[in-house]
PDBQT receptor file of N, H, CA, C and O in Angstrom, charges set to zero:
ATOM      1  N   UNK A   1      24.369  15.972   4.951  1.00  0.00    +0.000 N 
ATOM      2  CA  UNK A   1      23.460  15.999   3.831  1.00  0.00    +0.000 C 
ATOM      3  C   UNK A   1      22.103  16.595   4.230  1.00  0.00    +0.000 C 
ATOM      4  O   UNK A   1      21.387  17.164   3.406  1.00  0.00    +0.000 OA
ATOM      5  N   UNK A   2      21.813  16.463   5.369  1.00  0.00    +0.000 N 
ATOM      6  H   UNK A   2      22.395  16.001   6.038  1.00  0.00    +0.000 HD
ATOM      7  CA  UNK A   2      20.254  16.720   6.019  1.00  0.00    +0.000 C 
ATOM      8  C   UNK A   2      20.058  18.405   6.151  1.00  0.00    +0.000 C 
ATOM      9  O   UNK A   2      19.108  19.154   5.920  1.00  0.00    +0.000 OA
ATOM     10  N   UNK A   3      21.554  18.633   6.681  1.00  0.00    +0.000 N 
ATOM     11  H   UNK A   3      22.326  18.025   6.869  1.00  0.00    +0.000 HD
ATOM     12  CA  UNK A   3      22.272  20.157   7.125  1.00  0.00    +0.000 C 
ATOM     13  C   UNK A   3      21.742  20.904   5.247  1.00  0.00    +0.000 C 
ATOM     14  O   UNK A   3      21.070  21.928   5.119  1.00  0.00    +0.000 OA
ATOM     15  N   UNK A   4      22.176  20.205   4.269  1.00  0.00    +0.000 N 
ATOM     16  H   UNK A   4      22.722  19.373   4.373  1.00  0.00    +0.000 HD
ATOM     17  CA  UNK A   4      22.096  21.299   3.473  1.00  0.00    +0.000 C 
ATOM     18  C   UNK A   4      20.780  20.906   2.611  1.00  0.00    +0.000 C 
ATOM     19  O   UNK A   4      20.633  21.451   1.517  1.00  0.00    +0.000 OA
ATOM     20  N   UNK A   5      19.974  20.122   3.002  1.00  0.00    +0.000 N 
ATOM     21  H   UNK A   5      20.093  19.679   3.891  1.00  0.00    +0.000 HD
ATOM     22  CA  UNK A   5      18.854  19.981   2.558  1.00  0.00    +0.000 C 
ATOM     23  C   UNK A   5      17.878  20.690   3.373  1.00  0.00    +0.000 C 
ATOM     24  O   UNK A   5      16.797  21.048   2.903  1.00  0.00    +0.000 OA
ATOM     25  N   UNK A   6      18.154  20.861   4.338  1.00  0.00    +0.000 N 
ATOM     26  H   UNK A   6      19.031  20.571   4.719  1.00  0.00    +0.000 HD
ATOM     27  CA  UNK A   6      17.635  22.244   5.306  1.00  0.00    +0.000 C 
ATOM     28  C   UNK A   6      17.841  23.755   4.371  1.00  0.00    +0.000 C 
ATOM     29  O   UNK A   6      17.014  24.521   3.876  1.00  0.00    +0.000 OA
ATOM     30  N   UNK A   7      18.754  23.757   4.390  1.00  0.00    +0.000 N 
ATOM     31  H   UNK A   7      19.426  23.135   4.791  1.00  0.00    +0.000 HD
ATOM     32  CA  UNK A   7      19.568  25.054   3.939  1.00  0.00    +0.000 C 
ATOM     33  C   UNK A   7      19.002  25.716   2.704  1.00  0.00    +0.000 C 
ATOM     34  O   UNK A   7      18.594  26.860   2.504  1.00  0.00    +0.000 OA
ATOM     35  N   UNK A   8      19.106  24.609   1.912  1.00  0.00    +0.000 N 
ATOM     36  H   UNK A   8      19.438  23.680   2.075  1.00  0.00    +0.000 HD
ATOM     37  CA  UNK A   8      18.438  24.997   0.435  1.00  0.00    +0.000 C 
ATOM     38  C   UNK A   8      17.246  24.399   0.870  1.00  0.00    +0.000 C 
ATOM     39  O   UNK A   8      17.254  23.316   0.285  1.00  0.00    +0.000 OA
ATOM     40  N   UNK A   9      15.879  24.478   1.779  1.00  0.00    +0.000 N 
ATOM     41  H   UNK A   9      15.873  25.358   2.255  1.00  0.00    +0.000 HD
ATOM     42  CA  UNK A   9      14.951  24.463   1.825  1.00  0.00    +0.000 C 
ATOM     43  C   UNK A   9      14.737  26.381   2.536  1.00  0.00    +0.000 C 
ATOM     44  O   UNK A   9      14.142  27.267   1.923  1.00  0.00    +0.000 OA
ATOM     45  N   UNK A  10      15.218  26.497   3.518  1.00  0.00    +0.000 N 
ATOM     46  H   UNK A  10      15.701  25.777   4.016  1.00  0.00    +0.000 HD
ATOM     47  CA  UNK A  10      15.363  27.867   3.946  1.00  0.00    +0.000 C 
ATOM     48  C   UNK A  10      15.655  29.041   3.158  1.00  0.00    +0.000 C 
ATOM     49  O   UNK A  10      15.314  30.188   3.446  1.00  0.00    +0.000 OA
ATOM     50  N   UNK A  11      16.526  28.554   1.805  1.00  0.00    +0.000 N 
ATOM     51  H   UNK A  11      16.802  27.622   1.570  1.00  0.00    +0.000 HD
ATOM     52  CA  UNK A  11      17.268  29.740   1.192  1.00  0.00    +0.000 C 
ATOM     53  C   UNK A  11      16.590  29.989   0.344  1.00  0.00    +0.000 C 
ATOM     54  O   UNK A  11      16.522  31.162  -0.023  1.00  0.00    +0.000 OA
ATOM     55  N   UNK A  12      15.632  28.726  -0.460  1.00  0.00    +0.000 N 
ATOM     56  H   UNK A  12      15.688  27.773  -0.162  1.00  0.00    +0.000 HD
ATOM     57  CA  UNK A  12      14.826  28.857  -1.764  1.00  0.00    +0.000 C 
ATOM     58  C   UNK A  12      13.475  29.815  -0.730  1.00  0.00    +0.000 C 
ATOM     59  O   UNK A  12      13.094  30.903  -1.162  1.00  0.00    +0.000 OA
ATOM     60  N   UNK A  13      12.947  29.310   0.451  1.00  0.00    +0.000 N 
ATOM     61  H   UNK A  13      13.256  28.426   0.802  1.00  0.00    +0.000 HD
ATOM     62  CA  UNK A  13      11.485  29.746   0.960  1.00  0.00    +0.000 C 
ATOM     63  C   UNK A  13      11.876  31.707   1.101  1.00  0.00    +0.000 C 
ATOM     64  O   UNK A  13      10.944  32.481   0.885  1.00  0.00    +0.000 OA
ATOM     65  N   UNK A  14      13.119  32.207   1.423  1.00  0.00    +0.000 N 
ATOM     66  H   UNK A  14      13.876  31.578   1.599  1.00  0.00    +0.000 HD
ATOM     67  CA  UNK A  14      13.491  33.618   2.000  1.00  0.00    +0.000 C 
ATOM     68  C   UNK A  14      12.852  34.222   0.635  1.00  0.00    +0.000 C 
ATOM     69  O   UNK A  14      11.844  34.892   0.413  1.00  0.00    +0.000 OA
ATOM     70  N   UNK A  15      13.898  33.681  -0.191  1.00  0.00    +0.000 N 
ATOM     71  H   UNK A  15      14.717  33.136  -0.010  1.00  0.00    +0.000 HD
ATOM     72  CA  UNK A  15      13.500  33.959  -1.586  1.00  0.00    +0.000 C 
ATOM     73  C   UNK A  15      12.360  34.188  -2.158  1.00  0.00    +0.000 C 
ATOM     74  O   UNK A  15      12.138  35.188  -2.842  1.00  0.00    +0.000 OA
ATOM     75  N   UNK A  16      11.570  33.310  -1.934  1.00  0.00    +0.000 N 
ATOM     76  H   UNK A  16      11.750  32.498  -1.379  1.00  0.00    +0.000 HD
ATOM     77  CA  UNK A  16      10.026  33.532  -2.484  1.00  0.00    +0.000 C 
ATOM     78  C   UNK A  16       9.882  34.516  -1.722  1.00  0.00    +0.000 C 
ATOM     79  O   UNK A  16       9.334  35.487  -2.244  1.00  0.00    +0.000 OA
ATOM     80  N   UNK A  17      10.265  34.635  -0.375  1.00  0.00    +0.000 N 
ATOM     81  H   UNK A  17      10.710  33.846   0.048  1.00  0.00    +0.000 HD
ATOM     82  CA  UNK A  17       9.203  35.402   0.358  1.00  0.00    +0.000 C 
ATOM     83  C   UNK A  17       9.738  37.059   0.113  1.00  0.00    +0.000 C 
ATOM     84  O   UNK A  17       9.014  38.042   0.273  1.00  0.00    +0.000 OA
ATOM     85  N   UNK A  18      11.231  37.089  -0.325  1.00  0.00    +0.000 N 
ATOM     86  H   UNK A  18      11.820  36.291  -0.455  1.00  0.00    +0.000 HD
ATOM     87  CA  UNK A  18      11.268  38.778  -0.649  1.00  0.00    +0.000 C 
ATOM     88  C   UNK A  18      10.541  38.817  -2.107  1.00  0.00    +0.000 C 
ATOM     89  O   UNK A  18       9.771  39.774  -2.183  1.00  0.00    +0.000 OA
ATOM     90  N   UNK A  19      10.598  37.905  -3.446  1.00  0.00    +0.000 N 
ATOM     91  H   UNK A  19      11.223  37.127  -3.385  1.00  0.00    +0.000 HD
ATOM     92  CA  UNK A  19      10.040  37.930  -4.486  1.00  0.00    +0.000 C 
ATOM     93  C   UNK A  19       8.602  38.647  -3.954  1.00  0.00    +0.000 C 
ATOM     94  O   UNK A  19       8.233  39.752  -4.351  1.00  0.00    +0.000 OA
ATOM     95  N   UNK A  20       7.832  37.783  -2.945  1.00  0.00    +0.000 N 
ATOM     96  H   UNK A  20       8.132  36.885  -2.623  1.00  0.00    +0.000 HD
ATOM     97  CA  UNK A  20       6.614  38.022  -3.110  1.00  0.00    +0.000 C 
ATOM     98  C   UNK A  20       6.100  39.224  -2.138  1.00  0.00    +0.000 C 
ATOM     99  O   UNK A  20       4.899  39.458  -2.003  1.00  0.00    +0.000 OA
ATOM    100  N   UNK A  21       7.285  40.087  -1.363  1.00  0.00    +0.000 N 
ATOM    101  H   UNK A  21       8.261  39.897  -1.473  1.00  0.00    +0.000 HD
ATOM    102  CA  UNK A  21       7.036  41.342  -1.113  1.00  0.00    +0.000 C 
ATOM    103  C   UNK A  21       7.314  42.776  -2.506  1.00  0.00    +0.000 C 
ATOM    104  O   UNK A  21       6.745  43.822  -2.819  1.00  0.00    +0.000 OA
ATOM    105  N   UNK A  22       8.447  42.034  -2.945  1.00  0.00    +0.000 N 
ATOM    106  H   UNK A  22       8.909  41.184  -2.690  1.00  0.00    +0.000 HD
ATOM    107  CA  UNK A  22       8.632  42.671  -4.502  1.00  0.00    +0.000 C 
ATOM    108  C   UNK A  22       7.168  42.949  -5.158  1.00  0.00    +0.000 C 
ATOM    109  O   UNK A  22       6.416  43.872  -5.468  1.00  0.00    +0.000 OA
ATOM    110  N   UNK A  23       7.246  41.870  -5.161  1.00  0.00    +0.000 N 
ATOM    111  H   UNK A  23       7.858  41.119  -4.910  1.00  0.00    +0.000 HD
ATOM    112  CA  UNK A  23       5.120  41.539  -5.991  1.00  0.00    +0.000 C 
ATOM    113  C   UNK A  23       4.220  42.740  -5.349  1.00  0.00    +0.000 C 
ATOM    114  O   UNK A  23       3.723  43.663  -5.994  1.00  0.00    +0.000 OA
ATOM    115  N   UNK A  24       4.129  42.556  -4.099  1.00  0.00    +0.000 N 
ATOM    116  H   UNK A  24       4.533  41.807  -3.575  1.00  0.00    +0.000 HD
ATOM    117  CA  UNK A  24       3.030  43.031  -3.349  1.00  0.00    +0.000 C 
ATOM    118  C   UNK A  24       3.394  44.941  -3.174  1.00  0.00    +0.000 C 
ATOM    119  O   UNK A  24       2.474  45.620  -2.718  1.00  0.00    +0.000 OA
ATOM    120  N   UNK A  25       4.581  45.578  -3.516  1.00  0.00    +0.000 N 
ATOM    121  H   UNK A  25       5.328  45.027  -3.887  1.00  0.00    +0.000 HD
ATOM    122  CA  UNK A  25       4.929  46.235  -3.611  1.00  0.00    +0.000 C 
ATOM    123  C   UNK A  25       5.719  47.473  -2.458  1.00  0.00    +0.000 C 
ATOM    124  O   UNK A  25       6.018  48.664  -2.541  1.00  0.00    +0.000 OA
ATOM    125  N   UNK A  26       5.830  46.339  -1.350  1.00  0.00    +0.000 N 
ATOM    126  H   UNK A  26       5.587  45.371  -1.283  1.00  0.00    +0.000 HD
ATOM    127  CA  UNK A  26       6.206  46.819  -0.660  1.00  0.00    +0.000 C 
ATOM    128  C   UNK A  26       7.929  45.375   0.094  1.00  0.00    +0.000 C 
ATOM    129  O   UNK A  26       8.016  44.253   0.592  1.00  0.00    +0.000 OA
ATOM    130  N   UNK A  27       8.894  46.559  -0.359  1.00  0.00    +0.000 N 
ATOM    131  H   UNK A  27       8.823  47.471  -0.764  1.00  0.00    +0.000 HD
ATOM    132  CA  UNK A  27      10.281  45.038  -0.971  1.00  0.00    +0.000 C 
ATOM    133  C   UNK A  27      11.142  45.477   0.369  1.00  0.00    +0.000 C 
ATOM    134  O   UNK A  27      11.640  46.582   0.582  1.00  0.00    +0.000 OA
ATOM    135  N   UNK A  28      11.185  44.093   1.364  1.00  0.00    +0.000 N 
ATOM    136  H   UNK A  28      10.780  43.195   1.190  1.00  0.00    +0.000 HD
ATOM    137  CA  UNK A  28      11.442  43.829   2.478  1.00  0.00    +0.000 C 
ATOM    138  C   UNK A  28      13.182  43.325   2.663  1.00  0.00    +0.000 C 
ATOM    139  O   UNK A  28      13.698  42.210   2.748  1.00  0.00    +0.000 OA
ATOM    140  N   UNK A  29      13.741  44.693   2.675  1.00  0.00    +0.000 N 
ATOM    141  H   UNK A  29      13.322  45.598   2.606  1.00  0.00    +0.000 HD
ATOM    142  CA  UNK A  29      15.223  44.764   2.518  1.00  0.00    +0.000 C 
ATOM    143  C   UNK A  29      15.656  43.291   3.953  1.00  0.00    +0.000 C 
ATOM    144  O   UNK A  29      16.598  42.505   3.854  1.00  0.00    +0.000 OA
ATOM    145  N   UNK A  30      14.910  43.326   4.818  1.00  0.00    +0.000 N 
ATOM    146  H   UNK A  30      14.145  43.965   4.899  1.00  0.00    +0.000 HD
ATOM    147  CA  UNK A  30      15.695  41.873   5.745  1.00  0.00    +0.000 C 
ATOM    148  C   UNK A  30      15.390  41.082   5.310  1.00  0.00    +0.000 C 
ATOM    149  O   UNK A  30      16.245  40.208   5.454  1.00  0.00    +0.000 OA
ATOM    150  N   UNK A  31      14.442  40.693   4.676  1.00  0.00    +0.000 N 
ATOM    151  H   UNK A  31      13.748  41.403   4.559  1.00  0.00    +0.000 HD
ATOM    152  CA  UNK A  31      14.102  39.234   4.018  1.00  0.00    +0.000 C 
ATOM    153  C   UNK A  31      15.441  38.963   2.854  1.00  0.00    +0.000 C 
ATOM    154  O   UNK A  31      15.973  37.861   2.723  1.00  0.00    +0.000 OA
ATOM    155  N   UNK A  32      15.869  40.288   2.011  1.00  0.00    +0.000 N 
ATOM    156  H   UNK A  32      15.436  41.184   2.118  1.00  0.00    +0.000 HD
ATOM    157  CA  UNK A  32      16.872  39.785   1.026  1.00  0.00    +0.000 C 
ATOM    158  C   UNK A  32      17.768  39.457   1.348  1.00  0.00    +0.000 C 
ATOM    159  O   UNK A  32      18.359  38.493   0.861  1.00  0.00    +0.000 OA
ATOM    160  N   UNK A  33      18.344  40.454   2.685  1.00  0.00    +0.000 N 
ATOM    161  H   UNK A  33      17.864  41.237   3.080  1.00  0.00    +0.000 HD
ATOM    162  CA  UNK A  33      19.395  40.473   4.068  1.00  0.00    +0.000 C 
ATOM    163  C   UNK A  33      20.137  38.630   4.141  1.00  0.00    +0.000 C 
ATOM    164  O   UNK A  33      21.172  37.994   3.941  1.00  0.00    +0.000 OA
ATOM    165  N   UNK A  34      18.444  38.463   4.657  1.00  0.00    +0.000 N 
ATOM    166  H   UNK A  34      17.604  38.980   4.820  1.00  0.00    +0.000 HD
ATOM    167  CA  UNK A  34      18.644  36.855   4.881  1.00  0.00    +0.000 C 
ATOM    168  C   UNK A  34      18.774  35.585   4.638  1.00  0.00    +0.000 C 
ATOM    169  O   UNK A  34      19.205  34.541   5.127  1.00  0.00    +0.000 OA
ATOM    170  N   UNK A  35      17.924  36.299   3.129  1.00  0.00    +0.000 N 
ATOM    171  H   UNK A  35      17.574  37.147   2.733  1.00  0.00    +0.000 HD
ATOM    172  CA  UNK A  35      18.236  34.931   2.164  1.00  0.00    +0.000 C 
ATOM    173  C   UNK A  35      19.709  34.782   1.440  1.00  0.00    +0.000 C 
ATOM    174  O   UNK A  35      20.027  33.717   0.912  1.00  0.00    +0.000 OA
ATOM    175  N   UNK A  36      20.754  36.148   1.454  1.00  0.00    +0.000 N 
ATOM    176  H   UNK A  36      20.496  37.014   1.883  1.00  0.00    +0.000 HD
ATOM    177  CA  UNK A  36      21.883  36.210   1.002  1.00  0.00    +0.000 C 
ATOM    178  C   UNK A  36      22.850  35.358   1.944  1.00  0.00    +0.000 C 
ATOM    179  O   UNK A  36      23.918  34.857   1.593  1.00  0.00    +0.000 OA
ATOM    180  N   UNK A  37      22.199  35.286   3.355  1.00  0.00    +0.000 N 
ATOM    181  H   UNK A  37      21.331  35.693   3.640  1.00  0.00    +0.000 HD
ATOM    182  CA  UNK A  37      22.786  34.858   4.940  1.00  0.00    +0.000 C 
ATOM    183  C   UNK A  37      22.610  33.216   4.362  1.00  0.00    +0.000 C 
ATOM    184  O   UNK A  37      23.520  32.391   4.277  1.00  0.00    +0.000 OA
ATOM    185  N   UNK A  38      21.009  32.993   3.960  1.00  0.00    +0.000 N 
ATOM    186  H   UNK A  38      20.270  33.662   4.029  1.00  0.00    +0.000 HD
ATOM    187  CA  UNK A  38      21.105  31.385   3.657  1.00  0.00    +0.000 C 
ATOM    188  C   UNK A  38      22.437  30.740   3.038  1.00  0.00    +0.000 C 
ATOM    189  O   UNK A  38      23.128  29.854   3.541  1.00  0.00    +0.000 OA
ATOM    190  N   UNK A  39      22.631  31.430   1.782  1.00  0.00    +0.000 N 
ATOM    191  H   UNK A  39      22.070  32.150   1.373  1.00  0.00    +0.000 HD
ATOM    192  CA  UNK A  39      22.889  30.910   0.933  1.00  0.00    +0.000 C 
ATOM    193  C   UNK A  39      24.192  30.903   0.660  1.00  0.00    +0.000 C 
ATOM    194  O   UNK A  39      24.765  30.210  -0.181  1.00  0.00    +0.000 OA
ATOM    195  N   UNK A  40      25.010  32.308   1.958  1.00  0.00    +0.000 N 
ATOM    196  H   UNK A  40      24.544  32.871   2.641  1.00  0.00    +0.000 HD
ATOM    197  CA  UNK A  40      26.316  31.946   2.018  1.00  0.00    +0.000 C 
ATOM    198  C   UNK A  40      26.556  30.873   2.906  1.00  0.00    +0.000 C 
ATOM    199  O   UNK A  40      27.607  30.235   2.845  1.00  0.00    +0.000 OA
ATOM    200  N   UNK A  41      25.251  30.504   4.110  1.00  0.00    +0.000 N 
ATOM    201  H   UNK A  41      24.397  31.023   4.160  1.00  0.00    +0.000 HD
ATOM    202  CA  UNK A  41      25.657  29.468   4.508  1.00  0.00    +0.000 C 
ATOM    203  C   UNK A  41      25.459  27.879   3.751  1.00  0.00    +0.000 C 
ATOM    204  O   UNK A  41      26.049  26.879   4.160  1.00  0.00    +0.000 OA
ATOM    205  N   UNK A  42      24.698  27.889   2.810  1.00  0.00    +0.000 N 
ATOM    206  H   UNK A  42      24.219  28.701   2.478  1.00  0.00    +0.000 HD
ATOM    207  CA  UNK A  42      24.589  26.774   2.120  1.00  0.00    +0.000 C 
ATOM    208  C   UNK A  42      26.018  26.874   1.347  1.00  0.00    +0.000 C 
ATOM    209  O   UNK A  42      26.539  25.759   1.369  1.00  0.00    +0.000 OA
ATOM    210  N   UNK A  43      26.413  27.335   1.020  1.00  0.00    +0.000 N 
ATOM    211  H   UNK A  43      25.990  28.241   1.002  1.00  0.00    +0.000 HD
ATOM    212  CA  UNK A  43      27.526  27.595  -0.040  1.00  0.00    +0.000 C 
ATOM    213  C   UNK A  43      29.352  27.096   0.769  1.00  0.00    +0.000 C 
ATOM    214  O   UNK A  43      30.413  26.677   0.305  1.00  0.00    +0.000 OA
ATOM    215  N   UNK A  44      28.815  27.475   2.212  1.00  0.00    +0.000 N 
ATOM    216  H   UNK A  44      27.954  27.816   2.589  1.00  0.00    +0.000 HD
ATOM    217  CA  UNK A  44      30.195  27.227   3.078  1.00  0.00    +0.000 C 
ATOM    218  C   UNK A  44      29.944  25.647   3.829  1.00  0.00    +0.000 C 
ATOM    219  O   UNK A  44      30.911  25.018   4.258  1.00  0.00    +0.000 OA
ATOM    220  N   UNK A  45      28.438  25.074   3.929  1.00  0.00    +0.000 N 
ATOM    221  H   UNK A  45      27.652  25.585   3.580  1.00  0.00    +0.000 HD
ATOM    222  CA  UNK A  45      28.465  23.922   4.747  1.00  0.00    +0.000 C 
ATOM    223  C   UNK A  45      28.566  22.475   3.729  1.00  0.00    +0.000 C 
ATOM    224  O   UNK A  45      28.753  21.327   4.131  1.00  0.00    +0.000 OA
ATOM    225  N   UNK A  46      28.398  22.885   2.457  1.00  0.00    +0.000 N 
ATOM    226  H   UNK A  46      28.246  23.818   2.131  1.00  0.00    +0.000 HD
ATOM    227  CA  UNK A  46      28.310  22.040   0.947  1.00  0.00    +0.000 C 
ATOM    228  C   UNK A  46      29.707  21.740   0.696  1.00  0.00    +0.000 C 
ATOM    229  O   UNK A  46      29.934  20.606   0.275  1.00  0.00    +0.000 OA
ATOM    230  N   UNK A  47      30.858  22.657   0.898  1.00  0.00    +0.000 N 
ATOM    231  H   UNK A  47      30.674  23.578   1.240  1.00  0.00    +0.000 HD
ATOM    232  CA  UNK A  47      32.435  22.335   1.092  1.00  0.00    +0.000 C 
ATOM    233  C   UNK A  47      32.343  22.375  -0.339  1.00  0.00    +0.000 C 
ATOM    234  O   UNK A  47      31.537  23.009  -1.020  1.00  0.00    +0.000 OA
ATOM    235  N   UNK A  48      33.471  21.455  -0.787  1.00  0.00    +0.000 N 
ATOM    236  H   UNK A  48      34.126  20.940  -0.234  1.00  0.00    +0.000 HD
ATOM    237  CA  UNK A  48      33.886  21.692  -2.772  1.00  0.00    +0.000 C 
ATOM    238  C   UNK A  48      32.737  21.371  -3.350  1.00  0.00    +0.000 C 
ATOM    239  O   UNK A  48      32.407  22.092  -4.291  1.00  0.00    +0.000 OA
ATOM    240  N   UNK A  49      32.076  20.554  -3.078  1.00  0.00    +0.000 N 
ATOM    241  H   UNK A  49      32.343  19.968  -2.313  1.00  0.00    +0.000 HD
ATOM    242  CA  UNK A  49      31.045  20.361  -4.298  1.00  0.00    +0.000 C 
ATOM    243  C   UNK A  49      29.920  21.376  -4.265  1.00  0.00    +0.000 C 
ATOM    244  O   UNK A  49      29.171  21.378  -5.241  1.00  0.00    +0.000 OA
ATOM    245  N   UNK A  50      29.737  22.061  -3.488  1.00  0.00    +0.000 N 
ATOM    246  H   UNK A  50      30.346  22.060  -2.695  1.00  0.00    +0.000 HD
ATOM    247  CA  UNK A  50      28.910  23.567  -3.624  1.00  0.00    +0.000 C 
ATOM    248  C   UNK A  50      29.747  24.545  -4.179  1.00  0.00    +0.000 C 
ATOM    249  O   UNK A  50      29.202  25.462  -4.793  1.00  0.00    +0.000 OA
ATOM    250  N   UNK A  51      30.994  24.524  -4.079  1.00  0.00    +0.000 N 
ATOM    251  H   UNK A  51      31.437  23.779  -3.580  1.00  0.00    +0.000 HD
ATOM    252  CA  UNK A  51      31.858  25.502  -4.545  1.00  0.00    +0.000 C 
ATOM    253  C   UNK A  51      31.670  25.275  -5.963  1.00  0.00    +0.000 C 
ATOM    254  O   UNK A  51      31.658  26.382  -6.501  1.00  0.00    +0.000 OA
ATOM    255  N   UNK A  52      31.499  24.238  -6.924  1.00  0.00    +0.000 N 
ATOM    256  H   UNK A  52      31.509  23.339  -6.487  1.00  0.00    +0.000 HD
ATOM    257  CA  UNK A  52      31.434  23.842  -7.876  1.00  0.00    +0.000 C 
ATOM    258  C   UNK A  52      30.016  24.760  -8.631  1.00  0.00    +0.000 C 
ATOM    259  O   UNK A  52      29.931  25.371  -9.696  1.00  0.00    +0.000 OA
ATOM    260  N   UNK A  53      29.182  24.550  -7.699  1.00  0.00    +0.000 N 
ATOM    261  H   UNK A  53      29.251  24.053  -6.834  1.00  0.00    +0.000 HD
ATOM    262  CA  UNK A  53      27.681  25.627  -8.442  1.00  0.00    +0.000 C 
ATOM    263  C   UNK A  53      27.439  26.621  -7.603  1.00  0.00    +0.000 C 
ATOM    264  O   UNK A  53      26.269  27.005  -7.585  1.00  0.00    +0.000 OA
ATOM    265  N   UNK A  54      28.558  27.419  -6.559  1.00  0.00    +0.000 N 
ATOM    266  H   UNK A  54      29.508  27.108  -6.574  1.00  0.00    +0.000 HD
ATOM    267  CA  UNK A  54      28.066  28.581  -6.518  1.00  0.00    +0.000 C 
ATOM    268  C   UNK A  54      29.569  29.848  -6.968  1.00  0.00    +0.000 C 
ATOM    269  O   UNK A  54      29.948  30.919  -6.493  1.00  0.00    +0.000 OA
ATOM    270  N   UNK A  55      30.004  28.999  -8.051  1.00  0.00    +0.000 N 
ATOM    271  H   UNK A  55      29.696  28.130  -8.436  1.00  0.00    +0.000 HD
ATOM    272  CA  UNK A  55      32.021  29.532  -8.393  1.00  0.00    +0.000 C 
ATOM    273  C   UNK A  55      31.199  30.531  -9.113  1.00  0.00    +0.000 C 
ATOM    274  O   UNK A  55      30.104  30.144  -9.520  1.00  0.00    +0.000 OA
ATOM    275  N   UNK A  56      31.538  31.702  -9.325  1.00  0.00    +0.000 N 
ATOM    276  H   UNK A  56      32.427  32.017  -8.994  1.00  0.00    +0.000 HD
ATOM    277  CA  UNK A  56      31.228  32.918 -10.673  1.00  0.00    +0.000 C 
ATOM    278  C   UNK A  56      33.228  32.683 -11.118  1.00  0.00    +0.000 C 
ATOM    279  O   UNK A  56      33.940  33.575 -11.579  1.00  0.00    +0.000 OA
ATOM    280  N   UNK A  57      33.621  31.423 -10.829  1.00  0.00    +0.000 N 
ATOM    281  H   UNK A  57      33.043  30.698 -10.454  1.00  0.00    +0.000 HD
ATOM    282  CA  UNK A  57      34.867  31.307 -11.366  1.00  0.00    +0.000 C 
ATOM    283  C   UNK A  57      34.928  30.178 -12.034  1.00  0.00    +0.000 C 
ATOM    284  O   UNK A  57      34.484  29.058 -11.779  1.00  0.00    +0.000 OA
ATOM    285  N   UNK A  58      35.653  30.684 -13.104  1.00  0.00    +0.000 N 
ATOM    286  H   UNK A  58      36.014  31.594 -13.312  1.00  0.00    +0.000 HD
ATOM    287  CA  UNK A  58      35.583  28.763 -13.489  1.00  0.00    +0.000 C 
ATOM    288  C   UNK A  58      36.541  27.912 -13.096  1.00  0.00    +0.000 C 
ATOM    289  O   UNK A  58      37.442  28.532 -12.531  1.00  0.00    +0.000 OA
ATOM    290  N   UNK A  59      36.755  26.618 -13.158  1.00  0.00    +0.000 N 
ATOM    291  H   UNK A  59      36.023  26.115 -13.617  1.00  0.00    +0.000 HD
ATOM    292  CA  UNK A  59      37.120  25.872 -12.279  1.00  0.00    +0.000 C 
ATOM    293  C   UNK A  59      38.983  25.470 -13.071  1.00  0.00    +0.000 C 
ATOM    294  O   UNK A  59      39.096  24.974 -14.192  1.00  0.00    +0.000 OA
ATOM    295  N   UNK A  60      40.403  25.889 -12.026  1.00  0.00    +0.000 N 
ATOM    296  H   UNK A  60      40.311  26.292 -11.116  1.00  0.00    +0.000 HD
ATOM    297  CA  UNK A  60      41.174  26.026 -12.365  1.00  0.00    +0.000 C 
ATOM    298  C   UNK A  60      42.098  25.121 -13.013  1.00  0.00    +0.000 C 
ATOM    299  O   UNK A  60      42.301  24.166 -12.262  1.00  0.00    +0.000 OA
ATOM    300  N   UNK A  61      42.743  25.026 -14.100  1.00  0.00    +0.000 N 
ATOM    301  H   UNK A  61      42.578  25.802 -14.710  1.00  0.00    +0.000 HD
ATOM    302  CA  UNK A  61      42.712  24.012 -15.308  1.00  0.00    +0.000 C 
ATOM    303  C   UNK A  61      43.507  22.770 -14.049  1.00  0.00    +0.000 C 
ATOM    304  O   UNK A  61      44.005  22.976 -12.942  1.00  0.00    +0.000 OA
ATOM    305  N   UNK A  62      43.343  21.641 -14.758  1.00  0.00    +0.000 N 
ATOM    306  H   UNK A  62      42.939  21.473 -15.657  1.00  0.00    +0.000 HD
ATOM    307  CA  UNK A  62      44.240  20.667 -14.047  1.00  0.00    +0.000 C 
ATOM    308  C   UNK A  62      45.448  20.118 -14.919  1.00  0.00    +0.000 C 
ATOM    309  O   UNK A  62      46.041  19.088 -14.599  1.00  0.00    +0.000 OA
ATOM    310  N   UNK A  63      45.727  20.750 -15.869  1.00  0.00    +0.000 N 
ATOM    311  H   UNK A  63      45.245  21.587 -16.130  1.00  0.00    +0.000 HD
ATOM    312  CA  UNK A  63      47.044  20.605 -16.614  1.00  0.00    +0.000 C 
ATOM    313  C   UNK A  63      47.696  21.798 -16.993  1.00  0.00    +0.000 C 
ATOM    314  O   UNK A  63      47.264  22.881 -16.599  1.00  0.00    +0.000 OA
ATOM    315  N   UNK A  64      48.621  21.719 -17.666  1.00  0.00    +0.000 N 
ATOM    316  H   UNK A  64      48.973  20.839 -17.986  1.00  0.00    +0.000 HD
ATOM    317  CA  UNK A  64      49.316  23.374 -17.759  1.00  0.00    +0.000 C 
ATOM    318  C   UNK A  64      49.382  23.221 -19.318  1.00  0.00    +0.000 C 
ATOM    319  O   UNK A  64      49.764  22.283 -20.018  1.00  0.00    +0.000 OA
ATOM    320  N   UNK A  65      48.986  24.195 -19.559  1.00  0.00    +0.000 N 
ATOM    321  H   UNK A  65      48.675  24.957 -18.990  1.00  0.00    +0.000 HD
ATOM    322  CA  UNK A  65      48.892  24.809 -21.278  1.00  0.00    +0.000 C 
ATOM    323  C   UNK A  65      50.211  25.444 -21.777  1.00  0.00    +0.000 C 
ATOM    324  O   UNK A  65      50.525  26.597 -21.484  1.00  0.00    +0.000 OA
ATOM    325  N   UNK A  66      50.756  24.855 -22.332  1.00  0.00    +0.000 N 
ATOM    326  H   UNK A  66      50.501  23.918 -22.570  1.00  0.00    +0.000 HD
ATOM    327  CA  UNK A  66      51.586  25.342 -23.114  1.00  0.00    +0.000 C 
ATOM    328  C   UNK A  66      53.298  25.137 -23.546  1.00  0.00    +0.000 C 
ATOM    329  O   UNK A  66      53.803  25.843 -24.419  1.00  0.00    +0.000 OA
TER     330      UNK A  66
């Protein structure tokens, strides 16, 4: 739990910090690099229940239709 309260403390701060090279106008391709690095690792150390909010799938029926 500590592991991904780290994680999503690291992944949200990368974030600001390419946002706020975006801002400043000069957009710091390793900072995005890394925050994509966070957040696949938040996404793999969270196990199913991260899979749950980082799916672009929805979640596969548990009965059969039809």
């Amino acid at each position: 739990m500590v592991l991904i309260v780290c994680l999503s403390f690291v992944a949200l701060s990368t974030a600001v910090a390419f946002l706020g090279s975006l801002a400043s106008g000069a957009p710091n391709l390793a900072t995005f690099v890394v925050a994509g690095i966070d957040v696949a690792a938040l996404w793999m150390v969270s196990g199913a229940t991260g899979r749950g909010y980082f799916s672009v799938r929805d979640q596969a029926p548990t009965w059969h239709q039809g």
